[in-house]
C-alpha positions in Angstrom: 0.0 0.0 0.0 1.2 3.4 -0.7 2.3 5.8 2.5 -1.4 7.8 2.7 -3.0 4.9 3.1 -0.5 2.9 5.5 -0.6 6.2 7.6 -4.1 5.8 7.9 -4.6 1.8 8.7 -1.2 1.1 10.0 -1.6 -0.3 13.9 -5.3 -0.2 13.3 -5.3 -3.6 11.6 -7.6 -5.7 13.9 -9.8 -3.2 14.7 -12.6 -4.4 12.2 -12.4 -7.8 13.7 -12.3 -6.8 17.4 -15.7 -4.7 16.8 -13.7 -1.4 17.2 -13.6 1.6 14.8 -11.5 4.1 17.0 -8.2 2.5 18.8 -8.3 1.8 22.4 -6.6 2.9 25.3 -5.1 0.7 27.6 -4.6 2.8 30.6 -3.6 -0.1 32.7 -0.4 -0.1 35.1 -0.2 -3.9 35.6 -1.8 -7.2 34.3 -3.2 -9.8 36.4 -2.0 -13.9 35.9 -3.1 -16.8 38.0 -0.1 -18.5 37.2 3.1 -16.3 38.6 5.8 -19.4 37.4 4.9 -18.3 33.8 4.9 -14.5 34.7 8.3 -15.0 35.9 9.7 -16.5 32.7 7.5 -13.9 30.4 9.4 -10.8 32.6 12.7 -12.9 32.0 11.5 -12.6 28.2 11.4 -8.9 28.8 13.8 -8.2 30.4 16.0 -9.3 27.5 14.2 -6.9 25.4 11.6 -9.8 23.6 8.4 -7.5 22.9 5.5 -9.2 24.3 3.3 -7.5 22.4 -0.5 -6.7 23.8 0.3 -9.2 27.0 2.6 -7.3 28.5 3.2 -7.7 32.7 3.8 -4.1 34.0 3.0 -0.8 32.2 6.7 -0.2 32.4 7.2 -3.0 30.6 4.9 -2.2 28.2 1.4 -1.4 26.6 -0.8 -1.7 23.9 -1.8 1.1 22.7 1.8 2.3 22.6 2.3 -1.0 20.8 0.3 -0.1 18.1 1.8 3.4 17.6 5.4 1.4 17.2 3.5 -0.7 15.0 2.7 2.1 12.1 6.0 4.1 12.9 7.9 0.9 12.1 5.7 0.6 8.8 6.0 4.0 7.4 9.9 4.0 7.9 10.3 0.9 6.5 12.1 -0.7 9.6 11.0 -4.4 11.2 10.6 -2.3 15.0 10.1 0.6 16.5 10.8 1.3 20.2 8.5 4.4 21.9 9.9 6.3 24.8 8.3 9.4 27.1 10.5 12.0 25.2 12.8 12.5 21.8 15.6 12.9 24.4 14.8 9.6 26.5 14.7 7.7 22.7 18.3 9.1 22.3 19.2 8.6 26.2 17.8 4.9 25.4 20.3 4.2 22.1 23.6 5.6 23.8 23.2 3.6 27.0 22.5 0.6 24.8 25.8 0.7 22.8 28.0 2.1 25.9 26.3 -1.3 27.7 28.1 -2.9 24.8 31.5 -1.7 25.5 31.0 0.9 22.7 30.6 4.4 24.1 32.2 6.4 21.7 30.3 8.1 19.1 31.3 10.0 16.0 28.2 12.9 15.2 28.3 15.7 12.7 27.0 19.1 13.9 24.9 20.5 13.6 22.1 18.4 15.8 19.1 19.7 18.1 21.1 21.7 20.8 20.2 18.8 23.9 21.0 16.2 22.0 24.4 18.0 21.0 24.4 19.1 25.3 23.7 15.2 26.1 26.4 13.3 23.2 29.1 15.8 24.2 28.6 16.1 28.2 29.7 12.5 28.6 26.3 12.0 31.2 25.9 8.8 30.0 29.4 7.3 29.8 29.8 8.2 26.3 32.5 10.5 24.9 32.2 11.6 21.5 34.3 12.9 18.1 32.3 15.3 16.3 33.3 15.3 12.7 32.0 16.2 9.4 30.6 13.8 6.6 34.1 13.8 4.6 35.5 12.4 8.1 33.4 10.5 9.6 35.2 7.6 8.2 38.6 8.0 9.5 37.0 9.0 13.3 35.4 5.5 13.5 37.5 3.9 16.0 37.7 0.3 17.7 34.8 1.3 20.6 32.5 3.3 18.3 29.3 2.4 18.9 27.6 5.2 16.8 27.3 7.6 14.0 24.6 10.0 14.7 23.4 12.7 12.0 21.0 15.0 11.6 19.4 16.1 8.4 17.7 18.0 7.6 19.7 19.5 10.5 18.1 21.7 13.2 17.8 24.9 12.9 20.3 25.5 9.8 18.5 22.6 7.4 21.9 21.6 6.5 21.3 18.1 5.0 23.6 15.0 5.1 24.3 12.5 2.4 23.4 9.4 4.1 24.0 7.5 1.0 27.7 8.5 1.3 28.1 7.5 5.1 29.9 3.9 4.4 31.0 3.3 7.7 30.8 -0.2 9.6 29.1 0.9 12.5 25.6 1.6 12.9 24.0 5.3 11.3 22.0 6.4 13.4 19.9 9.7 11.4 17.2 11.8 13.3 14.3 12.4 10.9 12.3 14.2 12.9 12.2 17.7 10.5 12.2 15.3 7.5 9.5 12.6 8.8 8.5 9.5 6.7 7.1 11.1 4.4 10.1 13.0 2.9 13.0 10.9 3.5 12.9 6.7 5.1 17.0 7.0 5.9 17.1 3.0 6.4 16.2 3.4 2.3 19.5 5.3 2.2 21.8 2.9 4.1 21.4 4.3 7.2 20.5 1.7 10.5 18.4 3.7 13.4 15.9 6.5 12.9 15.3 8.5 15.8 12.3 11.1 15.9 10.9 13.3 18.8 7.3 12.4 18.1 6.7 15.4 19.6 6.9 17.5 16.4 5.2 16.4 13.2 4.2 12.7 14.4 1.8 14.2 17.0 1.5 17.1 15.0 -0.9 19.4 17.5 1.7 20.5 20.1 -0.5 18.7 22.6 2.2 15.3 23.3 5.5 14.6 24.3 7.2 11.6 22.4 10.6 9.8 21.2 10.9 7.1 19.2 13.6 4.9 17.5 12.8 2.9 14.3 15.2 0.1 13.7 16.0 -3.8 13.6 15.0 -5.7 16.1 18.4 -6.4 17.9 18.8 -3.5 18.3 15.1 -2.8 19.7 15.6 -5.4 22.3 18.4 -3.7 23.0 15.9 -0.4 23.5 13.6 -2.4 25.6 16.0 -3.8 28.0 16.7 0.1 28.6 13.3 0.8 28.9 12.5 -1.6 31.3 15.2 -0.4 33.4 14.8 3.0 33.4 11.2 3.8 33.0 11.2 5.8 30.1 8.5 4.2 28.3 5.7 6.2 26.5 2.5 7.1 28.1 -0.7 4.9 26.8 -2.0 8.3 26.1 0.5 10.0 24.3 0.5 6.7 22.1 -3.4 7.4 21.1 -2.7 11.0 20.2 0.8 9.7 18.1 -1.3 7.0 16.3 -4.0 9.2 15.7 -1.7 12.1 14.6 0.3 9.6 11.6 -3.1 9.0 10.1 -2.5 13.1 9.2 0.8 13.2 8.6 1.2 12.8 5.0 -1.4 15.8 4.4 -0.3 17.5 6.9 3.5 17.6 5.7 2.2 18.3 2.2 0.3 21.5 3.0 2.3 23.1 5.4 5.7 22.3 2.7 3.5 24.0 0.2 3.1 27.4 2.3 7.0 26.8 3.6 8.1 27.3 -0.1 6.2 30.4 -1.0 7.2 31.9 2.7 10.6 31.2 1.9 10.3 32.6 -1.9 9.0 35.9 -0.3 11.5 36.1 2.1 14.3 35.8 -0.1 13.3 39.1 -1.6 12.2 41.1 1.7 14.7 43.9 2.9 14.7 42.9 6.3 16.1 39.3 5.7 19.6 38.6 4.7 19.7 34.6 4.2 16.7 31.9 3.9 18.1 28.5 4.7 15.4 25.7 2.8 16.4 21.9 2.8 16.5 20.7 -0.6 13.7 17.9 0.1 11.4 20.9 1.2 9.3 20.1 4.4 7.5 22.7 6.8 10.6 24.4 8.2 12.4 27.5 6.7 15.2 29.1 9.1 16.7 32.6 7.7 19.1 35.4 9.1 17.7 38.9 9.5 19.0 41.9 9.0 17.9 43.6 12.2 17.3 42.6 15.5 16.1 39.2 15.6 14.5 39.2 19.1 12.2 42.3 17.5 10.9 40.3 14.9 10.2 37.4 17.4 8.1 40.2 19.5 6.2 41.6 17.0 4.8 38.6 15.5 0.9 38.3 16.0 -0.7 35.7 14.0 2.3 33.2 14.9 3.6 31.8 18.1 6.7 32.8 19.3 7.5 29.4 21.0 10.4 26.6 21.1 9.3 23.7 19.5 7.9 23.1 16.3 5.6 20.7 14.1 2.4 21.9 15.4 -0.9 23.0 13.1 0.0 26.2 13.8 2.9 28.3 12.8 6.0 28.5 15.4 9.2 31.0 15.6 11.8 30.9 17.7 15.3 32.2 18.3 17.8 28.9 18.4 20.7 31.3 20.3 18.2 31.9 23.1 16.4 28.6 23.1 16.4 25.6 21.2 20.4 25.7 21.3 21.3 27.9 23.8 22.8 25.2 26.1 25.3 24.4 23.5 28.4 26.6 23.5 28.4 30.1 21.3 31.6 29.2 19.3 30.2 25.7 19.0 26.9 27.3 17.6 28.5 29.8 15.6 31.0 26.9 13.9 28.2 25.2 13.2 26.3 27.7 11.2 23.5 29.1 13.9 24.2 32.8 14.1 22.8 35.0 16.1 20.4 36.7 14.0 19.2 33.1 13.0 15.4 32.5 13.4 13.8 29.0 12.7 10.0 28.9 11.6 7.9 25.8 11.6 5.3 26.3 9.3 1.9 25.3 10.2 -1.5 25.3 8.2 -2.8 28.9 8.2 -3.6 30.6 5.1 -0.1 31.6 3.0 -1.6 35.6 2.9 -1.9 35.5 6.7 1.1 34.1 8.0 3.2 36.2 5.1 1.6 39.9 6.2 2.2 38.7 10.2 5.8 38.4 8.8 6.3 41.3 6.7 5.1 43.5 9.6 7.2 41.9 11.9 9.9 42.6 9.9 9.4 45.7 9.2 9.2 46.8 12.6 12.9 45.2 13.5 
């Protein structure tokens, strides 16, 4: 089936034959069983990472609902699991600790990458320690005890992008899709091993839901399980619902909003007040560009859009990355990666093109 319609039916297979139309919710913090010597070897099951599917023991352990949202993820990248976690940075908490555990904690990443994530790979928190490098030389920073090459493309906030194709490296590639999604790039298609996404952004796609998740093999999601179990950073049954239900958008959802990002960005190539528009080549929702003036102005005087961190939401975000989205990573860091500090990153949402473009022209104007 093509991707609109997988989006739609994906995790909802049974439905029709368990009498259901909408998904349930399994709100459920433990399972009862008369028999506790088969409990015991199900939770040894677990523990090793085996997915036990909707019979799980413990809601730590796991839970339907957020079953079935690993389920569709898993079918729309094109990966045989998906692992779901409470947040984008628990999913990427979740893959380090499960290649340090293996006696590989150094990692090799290419700037630049969400500013936490950047914060978490280079503070060494988790036992890791880390090379960053560019795509030409990624290759010769691989060592003995690298457990991962993490990417991000397009990259937040510049929208640099990243040949994956062209990362040959024997260790596993590990590329956050989050501003890309599904629907504009699968990187397993392009060689790469582990797709991360804060579900957060366009997967929930109504700024109501916090979300990670990690689409990969399934080694390496019982891998992500055993992590899970152990340090409770599963997804709530909740924010699984609103995921599900927010894939069965996504494809229209990406294709408006990309539509409206390309004009914005056409427009703002030619206004007076803008110096640089940054636009991935694969298009998507975002558009980041350097203004002329004051950036913080701009972010002040906006009135149809939110001024807000984040991003993938119906509606149409701004924010200043210096100040908030990657203000925890170092300024020379930031500036070598490309983020200056007249940089402002815009998620576009799905107003109406004339709206959003005279909130922005005003806006500029007036820095």
């Amino acid at each position: 089936m093509e991707l609109n319609t997988r989006a739609v039916h994906a995790g909802r297979e049974d439905l029709t034959d368990l009498g259901l139309h909408a998904v349930p919710i399994d709100l459920s913090t433990t399972y009862p069983a008369r028999d506790s010597h088969e409990e015991a070897a199900r939770l040894d099951l677990a523990a090793a990472g085996v997915n036990l599917g909707n019979s799980p023991i413990y809601g730590r352990v796991g839970n339907p609902t957020v079953s079935r949202f690993e389920t569709a993820l898993a079918n729309l990248e094109g990966t045989e699991s998906a692992v779901a976690f409470a947040t984008g940075m628990a999913a990427l908490s979740a893959c380090l600790l499960a290649v340090a555990a293996q006696g590989k904690p150094h990692i090799v990443a290419v700037r630049p990458l969400y500013g936490t994530s950047d914060h978490l790979i280079g503070s060494g928190l988790l036992g890791t320690d880390v090379t960053w490098s560019t795509v030409d030389s990624i290759e010769k920073d691989v060592r003995a005890d690298t457990g991962l090459v993490i990417v991000e493309s397009p990259a937040n906030p510049t929208l640099s992008e990243v040949d994956i194709e062209a990362i040959t490296v024997d260790v596993p590639v590990l590329v956050d899709n989050t501003f890309a999604t599904p629907v504009l790039q699968r990187p397993v298609e392009l060689g790469a091993n582990i797709v991360l996404h804060s579900a957060t952004k366009f997967l929930g796609g109504h700024g109501d839901v916090l979300g990670g998740v990690v689409a990969c093999d399934e080694e390496f999601a019982r891998r992500l399980r055993s992590v899970r179990i152990a340090t409770g950073g599963i997804l709530h049954p909740l924010a699984g619902y609103l995921l599900l239900r927010g894939l069965s958008t996504l494809p229209i959802r990406i294709a408006q909003a990309s539509k409206t990002a390309t004009e914005l960005a056409r427009r703002l190539a030619d206004h007076p007040g803008v110096e640089r528009v940054h636009r991935p080549r694969i298009g998507g929702p975002m558009v980041s560009f350097d203004v002329v003036g004051d950036p913080h102005a701009v972010i002040g005087a906006v009135q149809l859009i939110t001024p807000a961190v984040s991003l993938g939401s119906v509606d149409t975000l701004i924010q200043h990355p210096g100040s908030l989205s990657h203000h925890i990573v170092a300024a020379e860091d930031r500036h070598g990666a490309g983020i200056g500090d007249r940089l402002l990153r815009m998620s576009v949402g799905l107003e109406d093109v004339e709206d959003l473009w005279s909130d922005l022209d005003q806006a500029l104007s007036k820095s």
